[in-house]
C-alpha positions as CSV (number, residue, x, y, z in Angstrom):
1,X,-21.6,-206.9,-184.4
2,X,-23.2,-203.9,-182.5
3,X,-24.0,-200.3,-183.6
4,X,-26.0,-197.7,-184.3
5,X,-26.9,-196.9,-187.4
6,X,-28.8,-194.2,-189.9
7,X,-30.2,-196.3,-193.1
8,X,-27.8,-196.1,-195.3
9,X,-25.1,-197.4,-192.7
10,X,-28.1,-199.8,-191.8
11,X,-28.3,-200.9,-195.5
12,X,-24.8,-201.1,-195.9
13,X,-24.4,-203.0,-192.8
14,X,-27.3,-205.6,-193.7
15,X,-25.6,-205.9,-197.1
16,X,-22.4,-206.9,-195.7
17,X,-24.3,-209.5,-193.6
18,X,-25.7,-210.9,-196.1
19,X,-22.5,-211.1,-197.9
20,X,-21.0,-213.3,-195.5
21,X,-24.1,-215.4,-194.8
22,X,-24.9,-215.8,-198.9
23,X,-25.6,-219.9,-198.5
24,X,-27.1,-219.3,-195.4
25,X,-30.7,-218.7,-193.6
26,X,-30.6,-215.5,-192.3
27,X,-33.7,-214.1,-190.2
28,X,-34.3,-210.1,-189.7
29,X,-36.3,-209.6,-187.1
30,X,-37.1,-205.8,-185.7
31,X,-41.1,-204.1,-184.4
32,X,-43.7,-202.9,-186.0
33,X,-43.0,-199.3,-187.7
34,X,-39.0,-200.0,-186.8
35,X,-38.1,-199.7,-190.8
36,X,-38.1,-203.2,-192.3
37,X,-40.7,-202.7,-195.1
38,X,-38.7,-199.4,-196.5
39,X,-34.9,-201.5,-196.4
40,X,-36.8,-204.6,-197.6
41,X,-37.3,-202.2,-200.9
42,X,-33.9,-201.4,-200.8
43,X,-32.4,-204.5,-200.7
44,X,-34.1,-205.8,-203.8
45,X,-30.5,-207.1,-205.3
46,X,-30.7,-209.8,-202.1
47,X,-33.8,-211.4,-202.5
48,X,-35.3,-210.8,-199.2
49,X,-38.4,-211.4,-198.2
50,X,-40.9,-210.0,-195.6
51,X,-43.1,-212.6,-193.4
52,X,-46.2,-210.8,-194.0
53,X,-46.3,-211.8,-197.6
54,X,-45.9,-215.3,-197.1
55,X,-47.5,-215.7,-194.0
56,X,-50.9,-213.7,-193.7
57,X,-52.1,-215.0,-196.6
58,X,-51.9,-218.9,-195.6
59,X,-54.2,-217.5,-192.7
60,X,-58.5,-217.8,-192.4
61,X,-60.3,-214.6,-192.3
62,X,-61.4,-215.8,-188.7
63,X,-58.0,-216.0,-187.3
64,X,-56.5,-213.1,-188.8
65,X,-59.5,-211.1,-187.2
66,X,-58.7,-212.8,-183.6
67,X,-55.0,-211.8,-184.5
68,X,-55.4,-208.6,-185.1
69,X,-57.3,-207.2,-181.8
70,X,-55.9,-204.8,-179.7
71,X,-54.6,-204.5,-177.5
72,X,-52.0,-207.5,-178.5
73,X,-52.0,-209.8,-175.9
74,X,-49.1,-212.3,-175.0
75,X,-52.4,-215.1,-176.2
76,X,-52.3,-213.4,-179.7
77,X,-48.1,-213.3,-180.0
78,X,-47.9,-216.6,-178.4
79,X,-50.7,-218.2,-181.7
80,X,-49.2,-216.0,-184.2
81,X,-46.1,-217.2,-183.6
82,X,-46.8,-220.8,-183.3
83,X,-48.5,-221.0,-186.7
84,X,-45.3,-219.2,-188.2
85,X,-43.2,-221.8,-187.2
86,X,-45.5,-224.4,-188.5
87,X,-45.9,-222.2,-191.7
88,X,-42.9,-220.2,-192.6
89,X,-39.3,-221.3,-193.7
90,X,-36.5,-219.2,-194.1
91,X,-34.4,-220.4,-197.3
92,X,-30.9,-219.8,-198.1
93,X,-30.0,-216.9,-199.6
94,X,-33.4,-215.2,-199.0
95,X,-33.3,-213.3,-195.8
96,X,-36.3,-213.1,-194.0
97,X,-37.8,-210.2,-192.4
98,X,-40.0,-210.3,-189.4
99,X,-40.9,-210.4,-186.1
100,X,-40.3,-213.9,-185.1
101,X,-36.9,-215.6,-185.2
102,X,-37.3,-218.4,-186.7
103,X,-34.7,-222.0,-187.9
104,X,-32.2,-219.4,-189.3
105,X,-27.9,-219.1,-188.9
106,X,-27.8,-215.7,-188.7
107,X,-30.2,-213.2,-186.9
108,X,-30.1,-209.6,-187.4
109,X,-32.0,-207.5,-184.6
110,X,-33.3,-204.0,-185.7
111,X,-33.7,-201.9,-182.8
112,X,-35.2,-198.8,-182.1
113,X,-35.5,-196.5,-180.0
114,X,-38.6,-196.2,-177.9
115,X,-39.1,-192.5,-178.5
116,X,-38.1,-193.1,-182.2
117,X,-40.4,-196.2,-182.3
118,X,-43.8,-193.5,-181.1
119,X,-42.4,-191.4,-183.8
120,X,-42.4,-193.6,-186.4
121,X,-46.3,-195.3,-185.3
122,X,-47.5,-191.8,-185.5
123,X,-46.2,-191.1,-188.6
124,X,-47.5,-194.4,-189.5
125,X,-50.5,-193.5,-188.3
126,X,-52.1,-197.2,-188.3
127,X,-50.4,-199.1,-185.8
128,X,-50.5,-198.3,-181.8
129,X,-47.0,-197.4,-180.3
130,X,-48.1,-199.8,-177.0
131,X,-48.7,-202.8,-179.7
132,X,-45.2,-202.0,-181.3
133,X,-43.5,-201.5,-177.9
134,X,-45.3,-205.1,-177.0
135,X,-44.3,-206.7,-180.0
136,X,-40.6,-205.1,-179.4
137,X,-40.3,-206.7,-176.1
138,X,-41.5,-210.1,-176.9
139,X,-38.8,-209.9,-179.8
140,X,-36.1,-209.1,-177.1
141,X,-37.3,-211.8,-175.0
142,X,-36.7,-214.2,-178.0
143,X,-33.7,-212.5,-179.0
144,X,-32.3,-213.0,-175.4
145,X,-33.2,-216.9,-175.6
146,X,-31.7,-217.3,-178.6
147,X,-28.5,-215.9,-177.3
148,X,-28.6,-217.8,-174.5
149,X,-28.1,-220.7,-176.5
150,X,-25.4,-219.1,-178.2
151,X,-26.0,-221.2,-181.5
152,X,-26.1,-218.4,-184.3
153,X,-24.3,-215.3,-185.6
154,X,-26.1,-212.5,-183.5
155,X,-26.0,-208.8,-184.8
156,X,-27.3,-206.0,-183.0
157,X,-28.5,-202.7,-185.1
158,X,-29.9,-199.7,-183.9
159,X,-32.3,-197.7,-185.7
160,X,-31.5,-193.9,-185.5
161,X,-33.4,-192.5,-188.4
């Protein structure tokens, strides 16, 4: 499935995902500032669950500051991603939000547009659009690997809103 989508066709779209994937592990992966917080919080009704919560807390204080420099670095993406696939699962029936795919069935990418992307750090106003635009291309570099493999359900969203 491919589209583009405002958020309620984005909400209505993930719903209907997570219809058909109900027993299944289903991973949401989009940027930072791309929108997965705010449909995390409408989604309630599907138990979904966003990385940060689970993750960043297993974390020490002295890796978390190394993570968090900036500008990211491929180094920093590369460690933060290893330790969430050594400490996050995705369980059935819970989708998982982030920016890592991780052991899932299904993965759900949330893309944005790169002007819509600098709008949406500004409004933000705590993230850098050249960290999010990073972070977006190592996500499409994962995505593409992942595809390549051909061994999921793949579904493509566009952000317009």
């Amino acid at each position: 499935m491919k589209g583009n989508f405002g958020m309620n066709e984005t909400l209505n779209t993930l719903k209907a995902i997570f219809e058909k994937h109900r027993n299944e592990r289903v991973c949401v992966v989009g940027t930072m500032c791309c929108g997965k917080t705010t449909l995390i919080r409408n989604l309630s009704q599907y138990n979904c669950v966003d990385v940060d919560d689970g993750f960043w807390p297993q974390i020490s204080e002295d890796k978390i500051k190394i993570f968090s420099q900036t500008p990211i670095t491929k180094e920093i993406i590369n460690s933060i991603f290893k330790l969430m696939y050594e400490k996050v699962t995705v369980k059935r029936g819970s989708p998982l939000f982030g920016v890592l795919i991780l052991d899932c069935d299904a993965i759900v990418y949330l893309d944005i547009s790169d002007p819509l992307l600098a709008e949406h750090c500004k409004k933000r106003g705590d993230t850098s659009f050249d960290d999010a635009l990073f972070v977006k291309r190592c996500i499409e570099e994962d995505w593409n690997n992942h595809k390549a493999r051909d061994e999921k359900a793949f579904y493509y969203l566009t952000i317009t809103e």
